[in-house]
C-alpha positions in Angstrom: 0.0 0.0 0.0 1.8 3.2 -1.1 1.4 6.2 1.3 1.3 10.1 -0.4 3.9 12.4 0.6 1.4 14.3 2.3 0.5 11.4 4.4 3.8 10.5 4.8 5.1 13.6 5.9 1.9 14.0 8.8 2.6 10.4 10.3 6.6 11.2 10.2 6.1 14.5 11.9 2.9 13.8 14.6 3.8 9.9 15.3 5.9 8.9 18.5 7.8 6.2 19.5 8.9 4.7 23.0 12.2 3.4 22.4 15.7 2.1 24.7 18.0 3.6 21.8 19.3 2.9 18.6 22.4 2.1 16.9 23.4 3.9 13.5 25.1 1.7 12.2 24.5 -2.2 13.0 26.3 -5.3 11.2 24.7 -8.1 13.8 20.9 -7.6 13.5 21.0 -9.0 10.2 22.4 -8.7 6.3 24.4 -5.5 5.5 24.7 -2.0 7.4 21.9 -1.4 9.5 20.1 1.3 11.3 18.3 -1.1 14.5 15.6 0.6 17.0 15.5 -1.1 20.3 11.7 -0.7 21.3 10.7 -0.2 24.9 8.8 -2.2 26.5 8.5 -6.4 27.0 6.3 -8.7 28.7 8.2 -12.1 28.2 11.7 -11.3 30.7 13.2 -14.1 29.3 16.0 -15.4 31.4 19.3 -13.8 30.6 17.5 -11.4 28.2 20.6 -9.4 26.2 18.6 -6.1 26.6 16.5 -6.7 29.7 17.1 -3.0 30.6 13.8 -3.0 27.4 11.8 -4.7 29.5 9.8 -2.0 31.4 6.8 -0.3 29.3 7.6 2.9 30.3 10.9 3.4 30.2 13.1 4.3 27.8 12.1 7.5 25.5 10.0 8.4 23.4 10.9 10.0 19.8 9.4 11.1 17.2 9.6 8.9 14.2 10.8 12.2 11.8 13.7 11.9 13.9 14.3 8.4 14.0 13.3 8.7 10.1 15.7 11.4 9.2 18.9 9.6 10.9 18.0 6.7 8.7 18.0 8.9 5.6 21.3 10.8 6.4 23.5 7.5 6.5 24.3 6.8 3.1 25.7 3.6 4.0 22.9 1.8 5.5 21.1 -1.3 3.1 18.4 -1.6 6.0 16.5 -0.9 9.3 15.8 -3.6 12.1 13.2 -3.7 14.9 14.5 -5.3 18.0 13.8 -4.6 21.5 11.8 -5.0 23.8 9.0 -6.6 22.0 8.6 -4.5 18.6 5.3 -6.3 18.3 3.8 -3.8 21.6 4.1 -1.1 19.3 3.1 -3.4 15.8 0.7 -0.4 14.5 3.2 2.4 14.2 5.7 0.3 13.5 4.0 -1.3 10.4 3.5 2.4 8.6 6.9 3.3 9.9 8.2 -0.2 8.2 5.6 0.4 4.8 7.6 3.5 4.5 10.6 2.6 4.7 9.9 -0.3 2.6 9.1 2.8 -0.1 12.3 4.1 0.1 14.1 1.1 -0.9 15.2 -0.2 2.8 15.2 -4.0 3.9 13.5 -4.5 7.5 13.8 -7.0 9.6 11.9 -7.7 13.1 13.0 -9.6 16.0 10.3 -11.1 18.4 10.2 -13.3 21.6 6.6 -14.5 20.0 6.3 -17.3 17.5 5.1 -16.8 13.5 2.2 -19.1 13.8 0.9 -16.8 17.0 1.8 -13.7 15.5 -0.3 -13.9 12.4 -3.6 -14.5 14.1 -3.3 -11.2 15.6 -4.5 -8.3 12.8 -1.9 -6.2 13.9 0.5 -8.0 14.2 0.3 -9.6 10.8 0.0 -6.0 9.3 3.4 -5.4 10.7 4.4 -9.0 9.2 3.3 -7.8 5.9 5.4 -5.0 5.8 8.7 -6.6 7.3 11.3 -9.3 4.7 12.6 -10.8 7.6 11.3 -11.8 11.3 13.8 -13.6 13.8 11.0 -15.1 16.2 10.9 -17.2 18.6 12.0 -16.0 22.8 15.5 -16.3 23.6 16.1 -19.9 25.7 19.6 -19.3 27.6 20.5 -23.3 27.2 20.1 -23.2 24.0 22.3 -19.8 23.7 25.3 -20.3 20.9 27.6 -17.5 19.7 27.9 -20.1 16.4 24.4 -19.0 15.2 23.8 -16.0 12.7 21.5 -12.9 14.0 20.0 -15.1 16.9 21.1 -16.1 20.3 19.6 -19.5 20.7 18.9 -22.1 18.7 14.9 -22.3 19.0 15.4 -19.1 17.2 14.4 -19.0 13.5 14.9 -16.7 10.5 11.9 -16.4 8.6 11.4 -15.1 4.9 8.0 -13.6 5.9 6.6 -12.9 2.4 7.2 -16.2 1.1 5.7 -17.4 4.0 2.3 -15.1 4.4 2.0 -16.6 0.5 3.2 -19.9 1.2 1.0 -20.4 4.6 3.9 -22.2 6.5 7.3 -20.9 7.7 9.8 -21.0 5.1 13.4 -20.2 6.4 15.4 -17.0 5.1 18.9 -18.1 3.7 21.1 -16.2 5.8 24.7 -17.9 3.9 24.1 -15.7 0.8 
C-alpha cells in the first residue's frame, strides 16, 4: 500500500515512538549496514535477556519517528532498518507504517520477536506489521540453547523467517542467511 507524501510527511512528523536507543550503524541484527531501533517495553523477561534494561513499558524515550526517520536517511551507508527490542510487536501499529515507509524508500526491515510466526499472524496487527517486514527472527530467547555459532539469533529455537514467502506460502519457510 503506497502512502502520499502528504500522508507521509503527517505520520513522520505527529507519530511517536517509546524506544531504549538505537544504533546507526549495526552489522549483527541482520544482512548489510543497518540502522536497529530497540523498542521499549517487554512482557516475556526471558532469562538472561541481552537487553532486559527494554523490559519496562515505560521506560526508555520516546521519539518522534521524523527523527528516527531522518537519521536513517542521512546515513548513506545503510542497506536496512531492524526492529528489536523490547518486543517491537507492543508497538506493531506504528511500526508497520513506519516499516511500509521505509519499505518505499528502498530499505530492507527485519523484526526480532520473543513470540512465535504461527501466533503472531492470528493477531490483525501483528500480521499488518508481518506484511510489511522481509525478515522476522522469532521465537524468545532460551539461555541453554544460547550459541555464539548461530547468525542474528542467540539460541537455537530461534528461527529466520522469509516472511513474504511465508504469508504466501501459509507455512514458515526459512530465510537463507549464507548468501
Amino acid at each position: 500500500m503506497l502512502i502520499s507524501k502528504q500522508d507521509k510527511t503527517s505520520f513522520l512528523e505527529n507519530t511517536s515512538l517509546r524506544i531504549a536507543g538505537a544504533i546507526n550503524d549495526s552489522i549483527v541484527d541482520g544482512t548489510g549496514i543497518r540502522y536497529t531501533i530497540f523498542t521499549q517495553g517487554c512482557l516475556l523477561n526471558c532469562k538472561g535477556c541481552q537487553n532486559p534494561q527494554t523490559h519496562c513499558l515505560d521506560g526508555g524515550i520516546s521519539v518522534r519517528l521524523k527523527d528516527l526517520y531522518t537519521e536513517i536517511k542521512n546515513n548513506p551507508l545503510l542497506s536496512g532498518v531492524t526492529f528489536s527490542g523490547g518486543e517491537p510487536f507492543l508497538h506493531s501499529v506504528v511500526l508497520a507504517q513506519f516499516a511500509n515507509i521505509l519499505k518505499q524508500d528502498g530499505y530492507n526491515i527485519w523484526c526480532y520477536s520473543g513470540y512465535v510466526f504461527e501466533k503472531l499472524i492470528l493477531n490483525v496487527d501483528h500480521r499488518r506489521l508481518l506484511e510489511n517486514i522481509d525478515v522476522l527472527v522469532d521465537g524468545p530467547y532460551i539461555e541453554k540453547l544460547r550459541s555464539l555459532e548461530l547468525d542474528f539469533r542467540g539460541s537455537s529455537n530461534q528461527r529466520i523467517i522469509d516472511v513474504a514467502r511465508s504469508l504466501t506460502n501459509n507455512t514458515v519457510i526459512i530465510y537463507p542467511t549464507n548468501i
